[in-house]
N, C-alpha and C positions, 0 to 999 in steps of 0.2 A: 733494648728492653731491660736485661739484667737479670739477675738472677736474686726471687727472694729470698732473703736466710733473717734466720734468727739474731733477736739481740739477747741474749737471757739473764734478766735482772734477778740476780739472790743478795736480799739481805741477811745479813750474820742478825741471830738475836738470841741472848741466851735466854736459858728455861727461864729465870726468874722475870725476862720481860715479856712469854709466851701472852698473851691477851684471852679472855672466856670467849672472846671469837674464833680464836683459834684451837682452843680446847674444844668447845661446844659446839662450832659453828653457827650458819646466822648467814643473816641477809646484806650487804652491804648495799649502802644508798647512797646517791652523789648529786649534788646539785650546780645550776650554776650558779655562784655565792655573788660572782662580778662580769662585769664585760666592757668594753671601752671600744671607743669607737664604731665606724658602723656596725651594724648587726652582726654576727656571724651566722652558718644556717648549719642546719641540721639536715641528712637526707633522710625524706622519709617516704614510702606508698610511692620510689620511683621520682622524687623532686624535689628539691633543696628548699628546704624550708625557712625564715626567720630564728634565730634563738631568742630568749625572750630572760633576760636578768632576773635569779631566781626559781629559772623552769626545772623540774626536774629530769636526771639523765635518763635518759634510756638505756637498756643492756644492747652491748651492740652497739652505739652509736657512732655516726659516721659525722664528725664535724669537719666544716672548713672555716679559715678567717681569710679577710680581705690586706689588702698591704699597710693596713690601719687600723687592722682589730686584735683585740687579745680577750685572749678567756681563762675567766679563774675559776677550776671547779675543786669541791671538798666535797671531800665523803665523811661520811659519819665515823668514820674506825679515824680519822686523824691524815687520812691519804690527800694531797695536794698536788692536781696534775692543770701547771700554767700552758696553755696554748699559744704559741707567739703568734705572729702576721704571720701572713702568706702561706698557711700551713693545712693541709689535710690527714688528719686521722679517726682510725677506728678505733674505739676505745676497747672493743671487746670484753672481757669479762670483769672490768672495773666495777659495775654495777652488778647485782646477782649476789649468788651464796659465796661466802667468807670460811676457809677452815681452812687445815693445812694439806690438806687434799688437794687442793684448789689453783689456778692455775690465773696471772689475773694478764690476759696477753692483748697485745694492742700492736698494731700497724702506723707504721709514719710511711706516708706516702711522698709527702716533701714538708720541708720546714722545719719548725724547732718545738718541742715540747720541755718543759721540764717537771721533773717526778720529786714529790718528799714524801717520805711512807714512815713514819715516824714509830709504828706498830707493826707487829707484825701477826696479822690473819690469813694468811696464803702462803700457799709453799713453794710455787715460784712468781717470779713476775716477768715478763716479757713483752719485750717492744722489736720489732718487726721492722726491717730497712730492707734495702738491695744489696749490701755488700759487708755488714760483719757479723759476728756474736758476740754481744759483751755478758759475759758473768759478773754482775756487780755485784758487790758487797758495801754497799751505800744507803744512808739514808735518802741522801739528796745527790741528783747529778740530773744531765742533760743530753735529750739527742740531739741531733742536726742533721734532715738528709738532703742532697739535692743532688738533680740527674747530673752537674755539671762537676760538682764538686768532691761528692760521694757521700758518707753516712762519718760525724764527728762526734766525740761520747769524750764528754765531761764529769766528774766527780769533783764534788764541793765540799763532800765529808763523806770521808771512810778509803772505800777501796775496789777498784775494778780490775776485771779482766778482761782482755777482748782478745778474740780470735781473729784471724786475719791471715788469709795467703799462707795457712798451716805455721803461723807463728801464735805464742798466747803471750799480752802483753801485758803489762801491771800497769794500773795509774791507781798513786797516790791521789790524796787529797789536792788539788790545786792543779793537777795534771789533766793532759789530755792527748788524744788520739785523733788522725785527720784517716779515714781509708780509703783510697779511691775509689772510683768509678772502675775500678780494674780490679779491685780486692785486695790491691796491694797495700798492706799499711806503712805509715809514716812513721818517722819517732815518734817517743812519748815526750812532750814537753811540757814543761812549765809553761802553762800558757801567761801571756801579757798581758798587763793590765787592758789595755785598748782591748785584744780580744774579748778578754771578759765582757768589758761593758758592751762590747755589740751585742754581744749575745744577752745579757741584761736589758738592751733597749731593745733587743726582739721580743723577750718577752715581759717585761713588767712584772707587778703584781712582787712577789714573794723576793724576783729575784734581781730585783733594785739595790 
């Protein structure tokens, strides 16, 4: 089964790039802007629903895609969260009020997501696997989780932390992190090109 733990995303942003959403607060909205391949669905009222290109998200929502769908959702504050194949998550408080109070936390249940938050209106952000905590300081990076494999965390720009098996590990820009299914982390490597691209053809969209 495993054990849940936290991923916990913080992005660095100085005062001068603070946003009047994060000053003021406000509603954040997200839609699905693209989709490719079959349908992906939505649970809702207890049943996996159709997603529909275009539909708006729900607070809360529980997506899944098939071994051939990808989903490209934007929110109105500049936030771009790509959905690869094969993938189940809860988006949690992506949708909802925006401030620095604010908490925007999300579960991967398996598969691959990846996040661009270009603004900053939240004061933390959090994604949810079996086996690490990463503290990013990133605009842009990536999860990966699988029962087989364990939870993998990418960064494309900037800078991360991950906790792991009571170690805290940095990854640069271009680096990455594997942690098992046991909690134990791997090195930090510069990952490889071919990695890369898997991970690019799992998810499309932004991260071609």
């Amino acid at each position: 089964m495993g054990i849940w733990v936290r991923l916990l995303l913080v992005v660095a942003a100085s005062l001068s790039g603070v946003t009047a959403a994060l000053a003021a607060g406000g509603e954040r909205s997200c839609t699905l802007a693209a989709a490719s391949g079959p349908p992906g669905e939505v649970f809702v009222a207890g049943s996996w629903q159709p997603l529909r290109e275009r539909q708006a998200v729900a607070r809360d929502a529980r997506l899944r895609t098939g071994d051939a769908t990808r989903l490209h959702i934007v929110c109105d504050d500049g936030i771009r969260v790509t959905v690869g194949v094969s993938t189940e998550i809860v988006l949690g408080g992506l949708v909802g009020p925006a401030g620095a109070d604010r908490t925007i936390g999300m579960r991967l249940f398996s598969g691959i997501a990846g996040f661009v938050a270009p603004k900053r209106d939240w004061g933390a952000f959090e994604v949810t696997t079996k086996v690490a905590i990463a503290s990013v300081r990133s605009t842009e990076w990536l999860v990966e989780s699988s029962a087989d494999e364990g939870t993998a965390v990418f960064t494309r720009k900037g800078k991360v932390e991950v906790q792991a098996g009571g170690a805290t590990l940095s990854l640069g820009a271009g680096k990455g992190v594997t942690v098992a299914p046991s909690g134990a982390p791997g090195p930090v490597k510069i990952w490889a090109a071919a990695r890369i691209a898997k991970d690019n053809a799992a998810l499309g969209y932004d991260w071609q």
